[in-house]
Structures are given as structure tokens and as C-alpha cells.
C-alpha positions in Angstrom: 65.0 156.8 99.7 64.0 153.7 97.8 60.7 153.6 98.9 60.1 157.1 97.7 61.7 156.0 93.8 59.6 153.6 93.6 56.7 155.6 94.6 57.0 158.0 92.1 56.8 155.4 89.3 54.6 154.0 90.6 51.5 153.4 87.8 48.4 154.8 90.5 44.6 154.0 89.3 42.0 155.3 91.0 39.6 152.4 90.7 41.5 148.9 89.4 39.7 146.5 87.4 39.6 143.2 89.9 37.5 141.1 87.9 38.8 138.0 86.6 38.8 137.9 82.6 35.7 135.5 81.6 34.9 134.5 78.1 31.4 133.0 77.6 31.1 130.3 75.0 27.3 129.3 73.6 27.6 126.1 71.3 24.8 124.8 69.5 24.8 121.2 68.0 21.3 119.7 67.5 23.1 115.8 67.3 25.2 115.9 70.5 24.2 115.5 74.1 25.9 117.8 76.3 28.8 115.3 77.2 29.3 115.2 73.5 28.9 119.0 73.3 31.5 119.7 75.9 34.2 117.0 74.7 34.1 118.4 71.1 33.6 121.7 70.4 33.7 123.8 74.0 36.6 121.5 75.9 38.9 122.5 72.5 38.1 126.1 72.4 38.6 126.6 76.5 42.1 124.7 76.1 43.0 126.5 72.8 42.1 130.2 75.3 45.1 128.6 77.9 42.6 127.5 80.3 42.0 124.3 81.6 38.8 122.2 81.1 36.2 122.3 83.4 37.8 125.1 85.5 38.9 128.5 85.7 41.6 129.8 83.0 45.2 129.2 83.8 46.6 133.1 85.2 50.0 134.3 83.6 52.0 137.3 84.0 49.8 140.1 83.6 47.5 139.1 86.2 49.8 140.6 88.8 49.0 144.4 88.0 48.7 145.9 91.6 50.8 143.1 93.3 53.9 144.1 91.4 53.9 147.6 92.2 52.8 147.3 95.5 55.5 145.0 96.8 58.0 147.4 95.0 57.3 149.7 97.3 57.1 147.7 100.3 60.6 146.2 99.5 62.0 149.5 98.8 60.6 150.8 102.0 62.2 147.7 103.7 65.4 148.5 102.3 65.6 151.8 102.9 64.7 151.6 106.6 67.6 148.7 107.2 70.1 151.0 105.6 69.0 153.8 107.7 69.4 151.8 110.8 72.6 149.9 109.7 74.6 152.9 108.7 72.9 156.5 108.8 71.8 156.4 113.0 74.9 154.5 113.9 77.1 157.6 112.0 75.1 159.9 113.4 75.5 159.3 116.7 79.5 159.0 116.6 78.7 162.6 115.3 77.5 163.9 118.2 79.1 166.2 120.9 79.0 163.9 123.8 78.0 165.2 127.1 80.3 166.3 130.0 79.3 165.6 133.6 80.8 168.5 136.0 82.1 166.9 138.8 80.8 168.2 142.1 
């Protein structure tokens, strides 16, 4: 039941994007080493982006597009089949005719 809900609004793409985001910075400064280069103009600009220096940017949110979805459905599918076990089989089977053995 839930499982099915959250199927249906469910955003479906055909073919996600999986790459990681990447910006390329090209600096040019004729009276700094590359040391120099890195501590003053392209450390700044990856740490003003959210990233960290030296390493890959720093992943928020967003990042989570087929993760969020996906375990929404798995939950819901989890939560449906405990209730169905829990409470719909159990009433169903005090529902049922029960069997008479003819003695013999």
C-alpha cells in the first residue's frame, strides 16, 4: 500500500547523471611558484565553492537524488509488509470457516 504511494511519486529518470560536479580552475601568475599559486588565488576560490583544499568538494543535500527516493520505497515496502503480517493475515485467518473432522 505504501510501497505502491511512494512508487507513484516517485521522480523516474531513465539515465541519472552519476558524475560528481567538478569545476576546473586555470590560474596564471607569472611571480608565484606553484605553492604560492595554490595558497593565494586557487586555495580561496576552492574554499569560497564549499570545498575543501586540496580535496574533493564538501557534498550537501542535493547530492542524494536517487538515494532519497529509493529508500522511500524500500521503507514503504517494509512497512507495508509488517502491517500485512501484524494485522491483515492474522484477521484473515480468524475469518475463516474452520474445518470439521467427521468422526469415524
Amino acid at each position: 500500500m505504501l510501497g505502491g504511494r511512494s512508487l507513484s511519486v516517485l521522480p523516474i529518470d531513465a539515465f541519472p547523471d552519476t558524475t560528481p560536479v567538478q569545476v576546473q580552475i586555470n590560474t596564471t601568475a607569472a611571480a608565484l611558484n606553484p605553492e604560492e599559486t595554490e595558497a593565494q588565488i586557487t586555495g580561496p576560490v576552492e574554499l569560497a565553492l564549499g570545498g575543501r583544499r586540496g580535496g574533493a568538494i564538501a557534498r550537501r543535500g542535493e547530492d542524494h537524488g536517487v538515494q532519497r527516493p529509493l529508500a522511500t520505497v524500500v521503507i514503504g515496502g517494509i512497512v507495508t509488509n509488517t502491517l500485512l503480517t501484524l494485522l491483515v493475515l492474522p484477521a484473515l485467518y480468524t475469518l475463516r470457516p474452520r474445518r470439521t473432522t467427521a468422526a469415524a
